[in-house]
N, C-alpha and C positions, 0 to 999 in steps of 0.2 A: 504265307501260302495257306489258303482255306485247303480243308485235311480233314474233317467233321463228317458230318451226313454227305457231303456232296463236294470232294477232293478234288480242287484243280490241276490237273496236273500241267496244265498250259501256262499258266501262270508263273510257273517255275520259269517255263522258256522264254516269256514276257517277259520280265522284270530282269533276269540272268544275263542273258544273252546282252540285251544293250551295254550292260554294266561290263562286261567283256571283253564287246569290244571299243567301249571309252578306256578300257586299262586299270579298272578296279582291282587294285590284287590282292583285298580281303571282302570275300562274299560270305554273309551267313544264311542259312535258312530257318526260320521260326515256322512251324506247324503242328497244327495239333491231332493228337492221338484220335483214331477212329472209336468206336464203339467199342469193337474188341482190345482198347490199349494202346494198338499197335499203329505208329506211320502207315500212309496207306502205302500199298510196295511200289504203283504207279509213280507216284513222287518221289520216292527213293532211286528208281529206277531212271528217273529222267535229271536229278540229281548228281549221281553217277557218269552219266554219260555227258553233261556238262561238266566235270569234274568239282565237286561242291561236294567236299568232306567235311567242314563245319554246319551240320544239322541237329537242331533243336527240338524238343518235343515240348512244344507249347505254344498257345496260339492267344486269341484275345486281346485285351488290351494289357493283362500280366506279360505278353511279349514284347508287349510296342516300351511299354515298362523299360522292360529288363534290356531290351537294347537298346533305350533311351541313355540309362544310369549305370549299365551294366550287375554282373551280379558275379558269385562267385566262378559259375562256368559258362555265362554267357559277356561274352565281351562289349564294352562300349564298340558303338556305329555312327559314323557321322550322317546317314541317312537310310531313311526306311522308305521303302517301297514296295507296294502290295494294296491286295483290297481285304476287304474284311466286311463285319455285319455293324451296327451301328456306335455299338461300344470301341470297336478298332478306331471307326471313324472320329469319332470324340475323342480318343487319346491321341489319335496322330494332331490333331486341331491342340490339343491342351502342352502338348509337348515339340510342337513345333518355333523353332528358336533355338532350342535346347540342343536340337539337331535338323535337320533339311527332312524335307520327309516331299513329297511325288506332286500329293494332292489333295485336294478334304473332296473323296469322290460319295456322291449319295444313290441312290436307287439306281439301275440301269434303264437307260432310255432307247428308244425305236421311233422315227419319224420313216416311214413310207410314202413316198412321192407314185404313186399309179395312175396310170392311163385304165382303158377299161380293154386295150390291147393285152392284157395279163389275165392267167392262169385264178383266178378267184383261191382255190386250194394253197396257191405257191403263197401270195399274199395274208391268206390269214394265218399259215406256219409262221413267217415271219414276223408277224406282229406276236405271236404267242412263244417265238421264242426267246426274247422279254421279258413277256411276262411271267414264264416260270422261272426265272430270276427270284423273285420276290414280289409279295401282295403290293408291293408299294412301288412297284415300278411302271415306266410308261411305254404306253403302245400306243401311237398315233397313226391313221393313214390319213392320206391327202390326195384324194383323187376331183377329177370333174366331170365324173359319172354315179348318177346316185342309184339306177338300177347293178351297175356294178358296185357299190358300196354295200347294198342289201346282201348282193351272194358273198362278200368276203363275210357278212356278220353271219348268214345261214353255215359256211365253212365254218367260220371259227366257232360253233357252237358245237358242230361235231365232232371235230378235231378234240373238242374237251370234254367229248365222253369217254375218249380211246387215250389220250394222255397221260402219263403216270404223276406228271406232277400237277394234274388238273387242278385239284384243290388251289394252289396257290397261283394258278396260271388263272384261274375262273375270276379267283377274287381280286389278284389285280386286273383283271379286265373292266372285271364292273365297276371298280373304284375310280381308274384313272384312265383306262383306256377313251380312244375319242374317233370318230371319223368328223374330218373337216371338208365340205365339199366347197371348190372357186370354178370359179368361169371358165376360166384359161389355163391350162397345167402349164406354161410356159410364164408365167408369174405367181408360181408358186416358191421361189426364191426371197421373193417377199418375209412370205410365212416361216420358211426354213430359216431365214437371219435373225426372226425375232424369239423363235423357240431356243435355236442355237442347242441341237440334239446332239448327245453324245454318238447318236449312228443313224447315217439318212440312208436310206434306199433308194435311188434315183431309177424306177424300173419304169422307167417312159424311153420313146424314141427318141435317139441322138442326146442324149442325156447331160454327156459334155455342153449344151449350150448353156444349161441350167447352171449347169457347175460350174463353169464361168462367171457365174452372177452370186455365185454362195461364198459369203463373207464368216459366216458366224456356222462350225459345226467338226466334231472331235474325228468321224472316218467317215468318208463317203462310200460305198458300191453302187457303182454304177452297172443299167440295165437289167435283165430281168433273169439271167441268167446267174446273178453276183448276189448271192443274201448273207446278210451281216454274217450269220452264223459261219460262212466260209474265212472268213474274218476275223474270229475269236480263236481259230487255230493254223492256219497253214498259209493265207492268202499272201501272209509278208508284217504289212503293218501292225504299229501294235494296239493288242485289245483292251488296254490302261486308259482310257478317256477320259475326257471331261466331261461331268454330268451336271445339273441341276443350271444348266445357260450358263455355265464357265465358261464353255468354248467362245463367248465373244473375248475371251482375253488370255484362252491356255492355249493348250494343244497335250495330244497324247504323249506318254512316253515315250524317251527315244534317247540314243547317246549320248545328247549332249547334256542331258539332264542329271550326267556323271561325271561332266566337262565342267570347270571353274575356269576363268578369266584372272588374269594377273596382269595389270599393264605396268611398265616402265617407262621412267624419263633420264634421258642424260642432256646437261646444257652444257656449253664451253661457254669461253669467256663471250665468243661473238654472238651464240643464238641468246644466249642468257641479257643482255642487249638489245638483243632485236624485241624482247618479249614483256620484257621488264616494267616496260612504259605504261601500257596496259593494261598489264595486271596491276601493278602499283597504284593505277588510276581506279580500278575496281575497286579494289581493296579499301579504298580512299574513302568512296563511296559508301561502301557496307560497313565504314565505320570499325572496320580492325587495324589498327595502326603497326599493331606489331607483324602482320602480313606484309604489307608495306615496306615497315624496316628488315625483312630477314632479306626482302629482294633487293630493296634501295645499299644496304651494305658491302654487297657483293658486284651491284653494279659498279657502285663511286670508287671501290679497293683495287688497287691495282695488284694485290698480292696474288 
């Protein structure tokens, strides 16, 4: 749980809660000490109230570490889950095997789909709120109006004079931020499957028809009423996404991502018979002969 200059404390309920309610019945928390030393009380607080008594003061990739291998007062995990700054990220990637870990997630993303039926103001918060994420993250809109695109870029210029995290909001703006303008906002579903955004905004009319046609993308909010932001805390789903075009083959966090699969088989004499032929003809095939004989044995035995 990021605990630093800028303490998630949602992230606690993110990651916690699913694990919860898949039946996890050892939860730890890794976080690092604020400026002044201390946990922030926010995350302790919401800690608590989740009931999560095993809490750690440490954070980085010396935690992803330590509860990789474990240590003396931090216990081995068979999975880690959370986000972090680039170093987290590399260690979850370098010690994944070792144990299961969520996801290798990288900068946060923002894909805005707008008509020029929208509030110019409401649209450039959302793209900016992204971008004060980190210099390195992305803000995209996608509209099919380019005198509306003009007043979202005259907003978001303002918007980051009065910002407290301007600095880092400015400079991912200018680095990676983009406006895309198309023909038709109703094949802008195109562009949305090929970006494949950790967060679309769908704040056009009837919006569901578009989302119908969206293949590739980590949370949708739909309409103009719905911004991600509402989404990273209370909305329901979770704020763990797939970022960097994952989404054509992940999805966000979620229970079952603390669910394992265990299948079993049992044969009797007759189905072991019925099935035997088959496989033993496969098996034939691929050139394992002792596959073959463990089945051909138990067919021909009458014991």
């Amino acid at each position: 749980v990021p605990g630093g200059n800028y303490p998630l404390m949602s992230t606690v309920l993110m990651n916690v809660i699913p694990a919860q309610v898949a039946g996890v019945d050892q939860i730890i928390v890794c976080t690092p000490p604020q400026t002044n030393g201390d946990i922030d009380p926010n995350i302790l607080s919401v800690c608590q109230n989740l009931g999560i008594k095993d809490i750690f003061q440490v954070g980085g990739a010396q935690a992803i570490a330590a509860m990789t291998y474990g240590t003396e007062t931090i216990p081995k995990v068979n999975k880690i889950v959370g986000p972090g700054n680039i170093y987290v990220t590399i260690a979850k990637k370098k010690i994944f095997g070792d144990v299961g870990i969520d996801m290798i997630a990288g900068p946060s993303e923002i894909l805005v789909v707008s008509d020029k039926n929208n509030n110019p103001d409401w649209i450039a918060a959302d793209l900016l709120s992204q971008a004060e994420h980190d210099v390195n993250s992305r803000s995209i809109l996608l509209t099919d109006d380019f005198l509306f695109a003009k007043k979202v870029i005259k907003s978001i210029d303002l918007i980051l004079k009065k910002l407290p995290r301007s600095k880092i909001a400015s400079k991912s703006w200018e680095n990676n931020g983009k406006i895309i303008i198309i023909k038709n906002i109703s094949n802008s579903y195109k562009i949305i499957n090929q970006l494949a955004p950790e967060h679309l905004e769908l704040a056009i009319e009837k919006p569901e028809k578009v989302l119908n046609k969206v293949n590739n993308a980590g949370s949708v909010f739909l309409g103009k009423y719905t911004p991600e932001a509402i989404g990273d805390y209370v909305a329901g789903p979770n704020h763990v996404l797939p970022t960097g075009r994952t989404a054509r083959f992940s999805s966000g966090l979620g229970v079952t991502d603390f669910l394992k699969k265990i299948t079993f088989t049992k044969c009797n004499k007759k189905s072991l018979h019925l099935l035997s032929n088959a496989a033993i003809k496969i098996a034939k095939v691929e050139g394992l002969d002792g596959h073959a004989l463990s089945i051909n044995m138990r067919k021909n035995n009458n014991g």
